[in-house]
N, C-alpha and C positions, 0 to 999 in steps of 0.2 A: 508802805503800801499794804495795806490787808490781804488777805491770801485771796479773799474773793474777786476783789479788784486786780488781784495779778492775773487769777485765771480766766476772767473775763478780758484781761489784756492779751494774753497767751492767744486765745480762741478765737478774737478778730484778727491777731496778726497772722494765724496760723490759714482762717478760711480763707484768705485773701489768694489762697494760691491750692483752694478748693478743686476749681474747674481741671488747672491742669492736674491735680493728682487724680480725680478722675480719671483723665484721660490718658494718665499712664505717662506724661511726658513730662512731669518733674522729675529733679533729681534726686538720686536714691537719699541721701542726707535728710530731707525736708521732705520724704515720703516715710520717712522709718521716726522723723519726730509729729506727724498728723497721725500717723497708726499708732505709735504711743501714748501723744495725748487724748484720743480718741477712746481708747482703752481704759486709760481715768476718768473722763469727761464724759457724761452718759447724752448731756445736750447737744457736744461735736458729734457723736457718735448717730444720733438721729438725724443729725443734719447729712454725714454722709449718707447715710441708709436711706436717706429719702432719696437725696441728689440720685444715687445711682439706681434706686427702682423707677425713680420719675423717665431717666435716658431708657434705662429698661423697657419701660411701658412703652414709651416713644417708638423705640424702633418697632415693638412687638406688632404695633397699629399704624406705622409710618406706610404700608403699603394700601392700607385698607381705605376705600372711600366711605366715610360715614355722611348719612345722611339728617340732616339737620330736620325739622319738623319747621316750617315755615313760621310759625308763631315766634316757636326758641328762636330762630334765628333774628326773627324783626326785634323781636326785645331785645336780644343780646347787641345789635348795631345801634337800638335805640339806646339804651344805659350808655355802650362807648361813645355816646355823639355822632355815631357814621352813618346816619340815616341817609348822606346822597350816595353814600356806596352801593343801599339795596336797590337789585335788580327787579325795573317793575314784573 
């Protein structure tokens, strides 16, 4: 197997258990081999950093009610198909 094709192998089996290293509840074995490979792997290493500024952002705005501009909002239901969701 070529080296690229192994690390591309490495790097699907390793995000697979993504979420929970996030979330701090894997175990330390398989938290100390994503931080490793993450560390040689510049494209894992983007994928964590995005995963945890994206929850970041998240909470940062989770309290705040933002307000949609009625236009964005009818496009945006229209693109997803949900046009009987909008409220006349």
């Amino acid at each position: 197997m070529s080296a690229k094709k192994q690390s591309l192998t490495q790097c699907q089996s390793l995000l697979v258990f993504l979420s929970d290293f996030i979330d701090g509840t894997l175990n330390d074995d398989l938290c100390q081999e994503i931080t490793s490979h993450a560390a040689e792997c510049e494209h894992c290493r983007i994928v964590v950093d995005t995963l945890r500024k994206t929850i970041s952002l998240y909470h940062e705005c989770a309290d705040e009610q933002a307000e949609i501009p009625g236009e964005v909002r009818s496009q945006l239901f229209k693109t997803l198909n949900l046009q009987d969701y909008l409220e006349p």
